[in-house]
C-alpha positions in Angstrom: 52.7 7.8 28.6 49.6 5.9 28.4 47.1 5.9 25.4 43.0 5.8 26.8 40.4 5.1 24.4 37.1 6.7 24.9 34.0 5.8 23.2 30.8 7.1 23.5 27.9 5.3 22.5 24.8 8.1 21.8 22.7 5.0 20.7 21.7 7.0 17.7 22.7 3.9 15.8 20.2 2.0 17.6 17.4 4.7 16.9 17.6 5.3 13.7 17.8 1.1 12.8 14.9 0.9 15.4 12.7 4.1 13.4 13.9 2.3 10.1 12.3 -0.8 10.7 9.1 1.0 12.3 8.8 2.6 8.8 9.5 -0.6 7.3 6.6 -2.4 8.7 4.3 0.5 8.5 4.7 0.5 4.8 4.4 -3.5 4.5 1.1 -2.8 6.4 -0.3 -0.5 4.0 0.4 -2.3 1.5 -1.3 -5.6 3.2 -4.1 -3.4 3.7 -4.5 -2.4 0.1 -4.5 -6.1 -0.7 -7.2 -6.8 1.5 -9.4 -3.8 0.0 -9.1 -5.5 -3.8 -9.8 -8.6 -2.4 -12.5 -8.0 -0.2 -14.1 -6.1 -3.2 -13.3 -8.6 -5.5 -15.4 -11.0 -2.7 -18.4 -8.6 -2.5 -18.8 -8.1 -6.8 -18.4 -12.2 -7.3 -20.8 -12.7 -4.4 -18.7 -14.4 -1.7 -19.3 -11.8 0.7 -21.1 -8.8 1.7 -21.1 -5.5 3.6 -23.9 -4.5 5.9 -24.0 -2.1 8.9 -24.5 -4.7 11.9 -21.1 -3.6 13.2 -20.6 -2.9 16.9 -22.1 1.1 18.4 -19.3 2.8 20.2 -20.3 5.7 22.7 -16.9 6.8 22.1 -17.0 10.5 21.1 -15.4 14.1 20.6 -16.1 16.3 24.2 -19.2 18.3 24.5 -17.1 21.5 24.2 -16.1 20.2 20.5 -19.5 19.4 19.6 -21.1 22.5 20.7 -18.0 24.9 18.8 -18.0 22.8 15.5 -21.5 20.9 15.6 -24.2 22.9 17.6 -27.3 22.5 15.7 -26.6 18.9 15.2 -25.6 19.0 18.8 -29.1 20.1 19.3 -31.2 18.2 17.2 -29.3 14.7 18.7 -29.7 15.7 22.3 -33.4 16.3 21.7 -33.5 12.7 19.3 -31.8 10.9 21.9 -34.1 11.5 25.1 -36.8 9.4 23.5 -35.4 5.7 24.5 -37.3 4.2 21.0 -35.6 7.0 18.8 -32.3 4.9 17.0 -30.4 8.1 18.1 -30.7 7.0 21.7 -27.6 4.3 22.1 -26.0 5.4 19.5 -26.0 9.0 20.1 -22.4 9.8 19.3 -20.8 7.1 16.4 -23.8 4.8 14.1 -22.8 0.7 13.7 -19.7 -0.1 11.7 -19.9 -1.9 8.1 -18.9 -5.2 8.7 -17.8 -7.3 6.1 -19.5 -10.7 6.3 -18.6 -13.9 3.9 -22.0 -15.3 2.4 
């Protein structure tokens, strides 16, 4: 009689070290990112940097529907700011500049 050896590989092994690491680095990146916060503050109060609102305008934004469910006066009141092409509302209808943080 002969003996056969069977294995299966699921690759759970392989998932779980792959989610494992994934959680690894996503901690180590919040952690970086905390880092950067006290430092970048610690730039702004000593004066080696600064924050202003230069950043780039995105049109990106949530769908009309949204807006007019959650948002509609506001809805309103931009759609009427944004027709005149001096009013600041006009390009940047849906999302205002980003802070940028600038060294002096």
């Amino acid at each position: 009689m002969t003996t056969l050896d069977i294995t299966i590989d699921t690759g759970l092994d392989q998932k779980v070290d792959t989610l494992g690491r994934i959680a690894a680095v996503e901690v180590r990146i919040k952690d970086l990112q905390k880092q950067r916060d006290a430092l970048r503050t610690q730039a702004v109060t000593e004066g080696h940097a600064t924050w202003n609102n230069d950043g780039p305008l995105s049109n990106k934004a949530p769908s009309m529907e949204w807006w007019k469910e959650h948002r509609a006066k506001s809805f309103d009141r931009l759609c009427w700011a944004s027709q005149n092409n001096d009013h600041p509302d006009h390009k940047a209808f849906w999302k205002k500049p980003q802070k940028l943080f600038k060294p002096v």
